[in-house]
N, C-alpha and C positions, 0 to 999 in steps of 0.2 A: 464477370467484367469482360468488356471488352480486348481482344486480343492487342498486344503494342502493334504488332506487325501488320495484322489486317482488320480492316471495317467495311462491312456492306453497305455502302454509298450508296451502289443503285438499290436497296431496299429502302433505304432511307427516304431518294428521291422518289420513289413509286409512292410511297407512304404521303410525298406534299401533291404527288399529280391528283391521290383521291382526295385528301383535303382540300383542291379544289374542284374536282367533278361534282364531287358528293354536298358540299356548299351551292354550287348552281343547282342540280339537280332539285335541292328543297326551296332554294327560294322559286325557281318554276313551277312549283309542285304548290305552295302556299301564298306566291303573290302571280299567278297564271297571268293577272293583265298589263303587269309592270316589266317595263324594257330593259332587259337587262344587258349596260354594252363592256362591263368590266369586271375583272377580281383582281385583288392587288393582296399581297404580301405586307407584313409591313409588323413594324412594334418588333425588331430583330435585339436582341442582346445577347451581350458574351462580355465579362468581364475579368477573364483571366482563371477563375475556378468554375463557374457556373456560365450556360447557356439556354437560352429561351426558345421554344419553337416560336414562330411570328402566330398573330394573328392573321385571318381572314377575311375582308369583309367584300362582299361583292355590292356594284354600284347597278343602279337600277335609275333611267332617267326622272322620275317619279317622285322617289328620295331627293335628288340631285333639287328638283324642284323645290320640295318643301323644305331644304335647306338655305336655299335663293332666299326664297321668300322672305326667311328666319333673319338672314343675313342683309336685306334688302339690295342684293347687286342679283347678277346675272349666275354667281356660284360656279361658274370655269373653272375660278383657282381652287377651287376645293374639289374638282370633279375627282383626281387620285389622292385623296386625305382621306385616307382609311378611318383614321381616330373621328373624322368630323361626321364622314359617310352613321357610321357605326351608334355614335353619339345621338344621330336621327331617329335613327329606325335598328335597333338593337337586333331584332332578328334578322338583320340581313350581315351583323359581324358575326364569325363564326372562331371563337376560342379552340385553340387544338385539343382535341380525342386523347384517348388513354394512348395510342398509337403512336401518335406523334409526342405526347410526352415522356413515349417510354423511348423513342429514336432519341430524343434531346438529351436525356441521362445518359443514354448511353454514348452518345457522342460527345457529352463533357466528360464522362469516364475516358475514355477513349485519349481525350486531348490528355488528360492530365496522365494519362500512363505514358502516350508519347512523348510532353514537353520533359516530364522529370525536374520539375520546380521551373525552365527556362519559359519565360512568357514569350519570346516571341516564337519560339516553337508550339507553344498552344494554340498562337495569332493565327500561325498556318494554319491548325487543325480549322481552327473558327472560317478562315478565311474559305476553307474548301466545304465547309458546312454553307455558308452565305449560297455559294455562287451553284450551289445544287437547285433554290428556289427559281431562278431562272431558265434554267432547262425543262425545269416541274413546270413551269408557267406556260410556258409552247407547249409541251406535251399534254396537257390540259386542255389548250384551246383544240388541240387538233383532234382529241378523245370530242371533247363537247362540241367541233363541230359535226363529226362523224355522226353522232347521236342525233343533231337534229336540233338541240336546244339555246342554241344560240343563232347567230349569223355573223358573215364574213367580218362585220364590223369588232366585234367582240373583240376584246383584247384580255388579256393576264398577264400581271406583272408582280417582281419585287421590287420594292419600293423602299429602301435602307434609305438612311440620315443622308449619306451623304450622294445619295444618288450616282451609287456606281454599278448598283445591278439594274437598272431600269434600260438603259443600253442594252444590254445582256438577254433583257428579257425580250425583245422587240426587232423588228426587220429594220432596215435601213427608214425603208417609204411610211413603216408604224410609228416610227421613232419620232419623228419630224411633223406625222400627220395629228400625230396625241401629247407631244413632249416637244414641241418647236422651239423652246428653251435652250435646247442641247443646240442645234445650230446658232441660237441667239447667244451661248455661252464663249462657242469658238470668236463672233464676230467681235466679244465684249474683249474677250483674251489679245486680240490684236489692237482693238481702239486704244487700251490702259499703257498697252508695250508702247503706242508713237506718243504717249502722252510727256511732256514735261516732267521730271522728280515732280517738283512738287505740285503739281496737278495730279501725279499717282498718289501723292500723301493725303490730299483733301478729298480724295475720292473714296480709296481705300480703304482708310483708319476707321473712319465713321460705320463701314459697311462692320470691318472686325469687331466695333464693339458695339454693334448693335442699335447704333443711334441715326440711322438709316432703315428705309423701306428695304426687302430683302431685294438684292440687286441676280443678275443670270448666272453668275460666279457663287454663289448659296455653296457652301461648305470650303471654298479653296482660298476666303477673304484673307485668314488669319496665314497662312503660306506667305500670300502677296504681301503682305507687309511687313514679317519675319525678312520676305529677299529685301525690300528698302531700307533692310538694317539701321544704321542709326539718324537717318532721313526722316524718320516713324516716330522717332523719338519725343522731340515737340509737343508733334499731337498727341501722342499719347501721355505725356505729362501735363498737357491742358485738361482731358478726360479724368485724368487721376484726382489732381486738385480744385476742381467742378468749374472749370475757364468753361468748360465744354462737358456736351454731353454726352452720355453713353455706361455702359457696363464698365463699372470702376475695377472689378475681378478681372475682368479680359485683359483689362488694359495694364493691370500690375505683370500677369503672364505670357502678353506679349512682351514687357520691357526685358523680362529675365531670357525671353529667348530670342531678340536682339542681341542684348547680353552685353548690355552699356550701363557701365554704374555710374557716372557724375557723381558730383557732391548732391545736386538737385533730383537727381533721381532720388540716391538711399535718403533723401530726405524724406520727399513725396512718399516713399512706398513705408519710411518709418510712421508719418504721421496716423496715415492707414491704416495701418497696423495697430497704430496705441488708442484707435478712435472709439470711444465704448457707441458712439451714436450709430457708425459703419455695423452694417450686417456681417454675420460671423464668416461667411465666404469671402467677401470682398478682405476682412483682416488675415485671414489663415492664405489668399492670394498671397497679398503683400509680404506677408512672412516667408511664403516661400520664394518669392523673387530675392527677398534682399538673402536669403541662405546662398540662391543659385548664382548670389553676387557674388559671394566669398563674403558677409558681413553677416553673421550665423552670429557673433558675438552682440549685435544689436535688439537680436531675438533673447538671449541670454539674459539684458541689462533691465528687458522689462517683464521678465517673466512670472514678478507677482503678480501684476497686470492683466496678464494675457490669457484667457480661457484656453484649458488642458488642448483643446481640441485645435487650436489654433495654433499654440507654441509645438504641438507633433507634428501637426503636417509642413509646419514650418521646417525644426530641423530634420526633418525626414525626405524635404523634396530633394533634393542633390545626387540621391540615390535611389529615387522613383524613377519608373519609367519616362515619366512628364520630361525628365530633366533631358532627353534624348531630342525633341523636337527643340530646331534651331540650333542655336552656339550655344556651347555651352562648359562650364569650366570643367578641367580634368578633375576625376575621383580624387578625395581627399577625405580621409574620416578623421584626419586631426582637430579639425574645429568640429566637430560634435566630440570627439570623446573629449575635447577640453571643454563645453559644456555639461555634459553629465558628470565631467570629474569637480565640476563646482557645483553642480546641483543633481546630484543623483536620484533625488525622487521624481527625476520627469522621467528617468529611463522605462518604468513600465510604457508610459505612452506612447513613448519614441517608438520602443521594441514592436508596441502593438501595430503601429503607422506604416513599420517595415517589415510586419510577417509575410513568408511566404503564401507565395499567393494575390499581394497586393498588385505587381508588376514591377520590378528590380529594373533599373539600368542595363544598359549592354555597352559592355567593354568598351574601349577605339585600343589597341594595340599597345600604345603609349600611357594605358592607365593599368597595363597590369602588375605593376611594379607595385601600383599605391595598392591593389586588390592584392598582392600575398602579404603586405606590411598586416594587410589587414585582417588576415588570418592570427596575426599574433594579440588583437588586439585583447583587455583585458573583458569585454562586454561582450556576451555569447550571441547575440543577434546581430553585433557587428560581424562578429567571425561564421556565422549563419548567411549575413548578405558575401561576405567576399568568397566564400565556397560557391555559393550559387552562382554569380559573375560568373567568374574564372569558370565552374562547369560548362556554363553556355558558350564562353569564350572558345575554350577549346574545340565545342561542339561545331562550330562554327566552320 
């Protein structure tokens, strides 16, 4: 296994430059008449124990075309949609070698000897694994154009969810000339800021729960709505009880990270929850808002009700990592140990919801009083998450 104190990064990153030379190289070699102006990264995961090399797929105008076609528009917006690219024309996606999935092992080894159970010490590792793809990406173009097999226009990039290595990967004049999005993002970021409250509320809510075309701001919707704190709230209780449409999960997890209980909210997000017709995401949502409400005993009253899998993620969210984004209430493991001490056969599930591993809470200074109570407590996985806390705390 990898050493705690050092890992070979730049082998790692030499390893994603050939995974994309060696990906153009073959598709030159096997489609000689087809234009090839791109290779993107993309399909990235890391979920706290485990990490995935990306896939590869290089774009070729050709493809591009008979995806148009497929799709009946001009296909622009799918020109960096690797999954779509890929989806076309199979040999032109290229899954990672033995090589790169023996770097991926060994950089989730790696992470998990450094963090030591702390997930956002992993997050680093992961985060400095991410941002190697993009220096692999330049270093690539400038290997393939040396070689000859491309031309100036060529680009290479990573392509993560939320579009934060694409930047990374790109010159200013590239950025702009293939991703005009990005300046179209800053201009949306200043329109929304002179906007009216609630001209930010009807614009924004809909984009976070999905009841909206994707708007230039694509990953930072749920942010912006989280800051109009309880201005959101409204809309997002018309969304919940179908006044309006949208992703009825998003909308339970934005209210918990608001972090506005009304009488009207814990109503909406109980009904939610006790709904057998609601899909099992949208109930196990709701269950964990109204936990990260402080109302865990409403999870409690209907738990013959509630499929296993929904009543754990429930009272397990207050001590997930989720519960970190937005406001959120102080550490408190008295309302779960007072549900398992009325109903102790949920505790395997709970236990299983909070193994290490999953991604734990991180401290605020002012909860570590409730995290050593919670060393004493009588349940070994409670006294499991408050060692781990408190370790990262420290670490900190």
């Amino acid at each position: 296994m990898p050493s705690k104190q050092k890992f070979d990064w730049k082998a790692l990153e030499e390893s994603a430059v050939e995974h994309v030379v060696s990906a153009v190289r073959r598709i030159r070699q096997n489609h000689p008449d087809e234009t090839v102006y791109g290779a993107m990264f993309h399909e990235f995961y890391g979920d706290g124990s485990v990490l995935y090399w990306p896939m590869l797929t290089v774009g070729t105008e050709q493809v591009l075309a008979r995806m148009a076609a497929d799709y009946g528009d001009d296909g622009e917006d799918l020109r960096w949609s690797g999954p779509d690219l890929s989806q076309h024309a199979e040999d032109h996606g290229f899954e990672p070698g033995e090589a790169q999935d023996q770097w991926a092992t060994q950089c989730a080894e790696f992470a998990q000897a450094t963090a030591e159970g702390s997930f956002s010490a992993w997050e680093a590792v992961y985060e400095r694994f991410l941002h190697c793809f993009p220096r692999a990406a330049k270093r690539a173009r400038a290997q393939l154009l040396k070689e000859g097999l491309v031309d100036k226009h060529f680009i290479a990039v990573a392509t993560d969810e939320a579009g934060d290595l694409v930047p990374l990967s790109l010159t200013r004049a590239q950025l702009l000339r293939h991703f005009p999005m990005y300046d179209e993002a800053e201009r949306e970021r200043a329109r929304l800021a002179a906007l009216p409250l609630a001209e930010q509320v009807a614009e924004l809510v809909p984009q976070a729960v999905r009841a909206a075309p994707p708007g230039p701001l694509l990953g930072e919707y749920d942010a912006l709505v989280r800051n109009l704190g309880e201005a959101a709230v409204p809309a997002l209780l018309d969304v919940i009880t179908g006044r309006s449409s949208g992703e009825v999960w998003q909308a339970c997890m934005l209210l918990a990270e608001v972090n506005h209980s009304s009488a009207e909210v814990i109503g909406a997000l109980e009904t939610v929850m006790g709904n057998t017709a609601a899909n099992e995401s949208e109930r196990a949502w709701a269950a964990s808002a109204l936990a990260r409400l402080d109302r865990m005993e409403l999870i409690a009253a209907h738990l013959d009700e509630l499929p296993l899998e929904v009543a754990a993620r429930g009272l397990s969210a207050p001590y997930r990592s989720f519960r970190d984004r937005g406001k959120h209430r102080p550490l408190d493991y008295r309302p779960l140990e007072t549900v398992l001490a009325q109903h102790p056969d949920i505790e395997p599930a709970v236990a299983e919801a909070l193994a290490p591993g999953c991604g734990f809470c991180t401290l605020d200074a002012d909860e570590v009083a409730a995290a050593q109570e919670g060393l004493n407590s009588k349940w070994a996985f409670i006294r499991e998450h408050a060692r781990d806390v408190l370790e990262e705390f420290e670490q900190q």
